[in-house]
Residue frames relative to the residue before (quaternion, step in Angstrom):
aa qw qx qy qz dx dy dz
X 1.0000 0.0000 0.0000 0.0000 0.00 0.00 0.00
X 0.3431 -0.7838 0.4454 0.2637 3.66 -1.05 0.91
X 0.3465 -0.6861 0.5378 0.3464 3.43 -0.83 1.09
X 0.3233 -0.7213 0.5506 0.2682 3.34 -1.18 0.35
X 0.2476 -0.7843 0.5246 0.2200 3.87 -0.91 0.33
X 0.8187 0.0169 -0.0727 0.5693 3.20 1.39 -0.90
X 0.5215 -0.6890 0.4057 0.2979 3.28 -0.95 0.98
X 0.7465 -0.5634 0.3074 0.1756 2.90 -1.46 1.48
X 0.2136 -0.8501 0.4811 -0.0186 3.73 -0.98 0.78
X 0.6850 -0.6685 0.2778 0.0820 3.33 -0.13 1.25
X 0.4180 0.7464 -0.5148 -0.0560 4.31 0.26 -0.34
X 0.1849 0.6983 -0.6913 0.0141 3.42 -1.32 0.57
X 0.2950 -0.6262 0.7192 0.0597 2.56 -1.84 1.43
X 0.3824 -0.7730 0.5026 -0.0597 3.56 -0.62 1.60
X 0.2912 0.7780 -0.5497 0.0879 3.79 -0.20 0.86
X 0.8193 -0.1626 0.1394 0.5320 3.80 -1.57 0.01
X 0.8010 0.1050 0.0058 0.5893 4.29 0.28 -1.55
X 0.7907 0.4527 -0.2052 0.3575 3.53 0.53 -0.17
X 0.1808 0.7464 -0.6330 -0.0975 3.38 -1.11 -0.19
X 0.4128 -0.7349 0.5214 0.1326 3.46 -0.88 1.42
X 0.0365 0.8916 -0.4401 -0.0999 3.47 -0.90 0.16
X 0.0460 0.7501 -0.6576 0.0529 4.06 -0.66 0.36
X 0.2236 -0.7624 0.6053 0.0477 2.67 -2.37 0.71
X 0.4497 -0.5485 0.5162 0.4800 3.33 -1.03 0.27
X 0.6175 -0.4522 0.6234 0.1599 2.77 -2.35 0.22
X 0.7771 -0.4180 0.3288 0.3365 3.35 -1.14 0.66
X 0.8447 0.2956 -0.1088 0.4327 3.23 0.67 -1.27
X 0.4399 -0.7614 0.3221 0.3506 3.01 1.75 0.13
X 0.2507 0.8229 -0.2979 0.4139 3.55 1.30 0.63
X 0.7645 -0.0807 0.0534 0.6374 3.60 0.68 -1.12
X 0.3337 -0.6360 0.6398 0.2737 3.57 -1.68 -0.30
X 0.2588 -0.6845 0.6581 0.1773 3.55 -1.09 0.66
X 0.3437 -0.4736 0.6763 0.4475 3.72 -1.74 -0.20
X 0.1167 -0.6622 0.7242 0.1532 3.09 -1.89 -0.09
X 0.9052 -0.0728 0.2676 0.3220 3.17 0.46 -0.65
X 0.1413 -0.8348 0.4951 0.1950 3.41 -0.87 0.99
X 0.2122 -0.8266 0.4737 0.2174 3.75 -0.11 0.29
X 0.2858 -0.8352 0.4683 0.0388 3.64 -0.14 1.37
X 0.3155 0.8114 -0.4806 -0.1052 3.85 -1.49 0.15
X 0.6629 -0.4920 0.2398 0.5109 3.34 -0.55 0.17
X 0.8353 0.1646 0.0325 0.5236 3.61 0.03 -0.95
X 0.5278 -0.5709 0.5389 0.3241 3.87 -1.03 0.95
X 0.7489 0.3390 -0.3194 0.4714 3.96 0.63 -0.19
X 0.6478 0.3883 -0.4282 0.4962 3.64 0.71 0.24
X 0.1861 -0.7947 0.5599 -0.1425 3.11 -0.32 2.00
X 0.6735 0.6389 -0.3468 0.1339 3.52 0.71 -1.08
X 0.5038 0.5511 -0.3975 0.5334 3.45 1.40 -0.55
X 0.6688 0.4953 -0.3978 0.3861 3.68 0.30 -1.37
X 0.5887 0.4885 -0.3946 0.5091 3.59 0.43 -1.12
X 0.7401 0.4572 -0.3274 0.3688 3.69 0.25 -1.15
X 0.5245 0.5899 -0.2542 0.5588 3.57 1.00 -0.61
X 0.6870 0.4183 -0.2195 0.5522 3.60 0.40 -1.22
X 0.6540 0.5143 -0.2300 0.5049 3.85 0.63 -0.40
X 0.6526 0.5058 -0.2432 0.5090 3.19 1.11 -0.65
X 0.5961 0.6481 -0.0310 0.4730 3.27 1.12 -1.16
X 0.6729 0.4512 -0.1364 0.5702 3.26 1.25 -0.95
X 0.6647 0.4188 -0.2407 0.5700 3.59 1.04 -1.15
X 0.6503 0.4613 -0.4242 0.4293 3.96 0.39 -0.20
X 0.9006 0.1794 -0.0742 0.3889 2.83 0.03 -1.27
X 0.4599 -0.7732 0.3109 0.3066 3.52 2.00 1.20
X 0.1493 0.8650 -0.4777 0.0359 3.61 0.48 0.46
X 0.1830 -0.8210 0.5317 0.0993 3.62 -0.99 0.71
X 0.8046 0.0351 -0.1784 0.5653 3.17 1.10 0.54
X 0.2733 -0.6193 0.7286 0.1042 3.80 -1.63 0.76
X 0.0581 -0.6140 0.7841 -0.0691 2.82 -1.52 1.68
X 0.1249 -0.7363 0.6404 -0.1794 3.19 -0.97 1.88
X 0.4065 -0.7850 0.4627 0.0666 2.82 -0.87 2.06
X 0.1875 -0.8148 0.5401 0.0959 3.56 -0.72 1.30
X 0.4253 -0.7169 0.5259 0.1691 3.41 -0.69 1.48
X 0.0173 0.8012 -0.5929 0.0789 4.17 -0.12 0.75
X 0.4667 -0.6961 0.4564 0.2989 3.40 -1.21 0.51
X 0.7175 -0.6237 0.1451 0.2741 3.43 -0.53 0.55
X 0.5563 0.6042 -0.1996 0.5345 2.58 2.32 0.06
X 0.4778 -0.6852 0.2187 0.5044 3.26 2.02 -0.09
X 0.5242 0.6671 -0.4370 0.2987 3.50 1.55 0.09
X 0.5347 -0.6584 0.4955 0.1872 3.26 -1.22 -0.01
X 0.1249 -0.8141 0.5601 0.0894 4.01 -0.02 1.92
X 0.8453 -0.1705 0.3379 0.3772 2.84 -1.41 -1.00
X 0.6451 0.5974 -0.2025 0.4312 3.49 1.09 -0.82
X 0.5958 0.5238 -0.2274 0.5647 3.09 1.30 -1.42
X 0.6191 0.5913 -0.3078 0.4150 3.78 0.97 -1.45
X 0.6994 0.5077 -0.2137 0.4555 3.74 1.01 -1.42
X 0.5860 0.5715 -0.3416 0.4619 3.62 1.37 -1.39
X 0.6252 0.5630 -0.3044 0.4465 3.84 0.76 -1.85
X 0.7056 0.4599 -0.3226 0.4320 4.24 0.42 -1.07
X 0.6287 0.6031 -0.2773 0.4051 3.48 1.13 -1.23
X 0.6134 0.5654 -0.2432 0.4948 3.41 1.18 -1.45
X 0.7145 0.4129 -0.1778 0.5361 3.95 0.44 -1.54
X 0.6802 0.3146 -0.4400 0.4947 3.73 0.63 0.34
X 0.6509 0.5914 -0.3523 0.3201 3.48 1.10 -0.49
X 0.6046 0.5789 -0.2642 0.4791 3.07 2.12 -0.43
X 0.5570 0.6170 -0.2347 0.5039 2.78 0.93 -0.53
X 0.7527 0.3114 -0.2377 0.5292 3.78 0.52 -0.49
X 0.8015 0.3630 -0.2455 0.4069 3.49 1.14 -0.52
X 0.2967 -0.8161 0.3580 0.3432 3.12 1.50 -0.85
X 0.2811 0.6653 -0.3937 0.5687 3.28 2.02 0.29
X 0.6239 -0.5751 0.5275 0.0426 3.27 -1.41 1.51
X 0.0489 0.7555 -0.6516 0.0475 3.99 -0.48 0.89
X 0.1877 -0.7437 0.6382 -0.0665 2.90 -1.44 1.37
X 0.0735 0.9238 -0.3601 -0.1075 3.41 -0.68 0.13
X 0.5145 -0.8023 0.2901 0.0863 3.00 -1.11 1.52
X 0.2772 -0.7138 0.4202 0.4870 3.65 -0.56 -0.38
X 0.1483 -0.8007 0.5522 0.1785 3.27 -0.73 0.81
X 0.0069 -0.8164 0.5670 -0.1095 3.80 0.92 0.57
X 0.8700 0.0308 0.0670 0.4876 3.85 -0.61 0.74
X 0.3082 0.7448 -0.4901 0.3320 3.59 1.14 0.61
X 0.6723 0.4495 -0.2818 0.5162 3.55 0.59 -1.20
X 0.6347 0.4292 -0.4596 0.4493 3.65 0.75 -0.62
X 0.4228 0.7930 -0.3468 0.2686 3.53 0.83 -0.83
X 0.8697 0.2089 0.1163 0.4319 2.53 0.23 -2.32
X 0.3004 0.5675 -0.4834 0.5950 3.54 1.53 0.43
X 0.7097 0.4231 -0.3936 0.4031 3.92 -0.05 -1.06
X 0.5254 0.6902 -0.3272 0.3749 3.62 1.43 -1.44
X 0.7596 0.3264 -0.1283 0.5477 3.33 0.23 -1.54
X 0.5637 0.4259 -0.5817 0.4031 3.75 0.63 0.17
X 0.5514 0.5508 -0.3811 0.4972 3.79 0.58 -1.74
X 0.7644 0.4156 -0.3665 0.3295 3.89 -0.29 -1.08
X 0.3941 -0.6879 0.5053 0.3408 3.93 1.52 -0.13
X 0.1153 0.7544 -0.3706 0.5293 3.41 0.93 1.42
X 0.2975 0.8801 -0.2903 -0.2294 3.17 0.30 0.89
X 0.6779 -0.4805 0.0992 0.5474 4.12 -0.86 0.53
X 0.5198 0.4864 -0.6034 0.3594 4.18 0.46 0.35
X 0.9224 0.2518 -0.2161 0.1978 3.39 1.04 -0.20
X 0.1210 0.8420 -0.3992 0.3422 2.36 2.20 0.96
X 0.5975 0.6743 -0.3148 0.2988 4.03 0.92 -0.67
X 0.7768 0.3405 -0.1908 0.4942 2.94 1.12 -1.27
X 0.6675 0.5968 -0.0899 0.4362 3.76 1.45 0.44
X 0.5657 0.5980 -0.3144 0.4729 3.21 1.70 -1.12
X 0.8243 0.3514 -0.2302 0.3795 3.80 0.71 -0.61
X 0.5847 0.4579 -0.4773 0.4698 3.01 0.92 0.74
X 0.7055 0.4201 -0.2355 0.5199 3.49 1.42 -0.32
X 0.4251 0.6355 -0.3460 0.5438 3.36 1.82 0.75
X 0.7000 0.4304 -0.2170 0.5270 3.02 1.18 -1.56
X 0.5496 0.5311 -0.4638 0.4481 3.72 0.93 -0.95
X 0.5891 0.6033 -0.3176 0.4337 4.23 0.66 -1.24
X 0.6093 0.6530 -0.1981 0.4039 3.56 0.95 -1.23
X 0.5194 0.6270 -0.0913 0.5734 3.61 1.51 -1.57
X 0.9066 0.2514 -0.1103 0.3206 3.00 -0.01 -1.17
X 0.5874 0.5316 -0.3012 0.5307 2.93 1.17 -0.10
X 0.3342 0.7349 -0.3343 0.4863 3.50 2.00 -0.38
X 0.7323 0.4629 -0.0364 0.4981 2.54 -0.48 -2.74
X 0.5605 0.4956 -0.4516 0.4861 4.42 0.03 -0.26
X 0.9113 0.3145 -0.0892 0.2504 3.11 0.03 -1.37
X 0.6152 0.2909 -0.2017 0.7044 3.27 2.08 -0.43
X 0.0542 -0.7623 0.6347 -0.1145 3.66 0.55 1.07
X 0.7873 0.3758 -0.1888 0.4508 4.12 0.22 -1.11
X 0.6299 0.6472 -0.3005 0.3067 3.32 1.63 -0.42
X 0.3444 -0.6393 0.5597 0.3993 4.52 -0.10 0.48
């Protein structure tokens, strides 16, 4: 059994029907995908939240790193505006801490990912955001290395 040292961290990369998710590892070392959580309409949240709750209680998470979609100029659109409301309601229902990352050029990222892996692009859709959100993490977990 793995001992954990540091408690487990949360990524999602939040868009219009989706939200992608991954997690750290025990040791807080790497991120995995898990998952891409799908829905019909950008306003029917309640499963996702429910899903995201779930998620939280397995794999006991102590924090949510929520990828923030910014314009390339570093400002902050509409998306970022929709991502920031999504994030403050998610606290709110979970009581789990949200942070947020830049995820500038992630989807391009993880589009190349799933090309290189011989992946091919019809099914890059049902995949890119969870291997966005996993990208999202890591770039976290990099930058808050000293952080629990």
């Amino acid at each position: 059994m793995e001992k954990r040292v540091k408690p487990r961290i949360l990524g999602l990369d939040f868009g219009d029907r989706t939200v992608g998710a991954a997690v750290s590892d025990g040791l807080g070392l790497t991120a995995q995908g898990l998952e891409t959580i799908f829905r019909e309409r950008p306003t029917h949240l309640r499963r996702t939240y429910a899903r995201i709750e779930a998620l939280i209680e397995e794999y006991d998470i102590s924090r949510i790193v929520l990828g923030l979609p910014l314009n390339m100029d570093g400002s902050e659109g509409e998306r970022a505006k929709k991502t920031r409301e999504f994030g403050a309601a998610l606290e709110r229902r979970t009581g789990v801490p949200v942070v947020y990352q830049d995820e500038r050029l992630t989807s391009v990222a993880a589009a190349e990912l799933l090309s290189e892996a011989g992946i091919p692009a019809k099914d890059h859709k049902e995949k890119i955001d969870m291997v966005a959100a996993q990208l999202i993490l890591e770039d976290y977990m990099e930058n808050h290395q000293n952080e629990s």
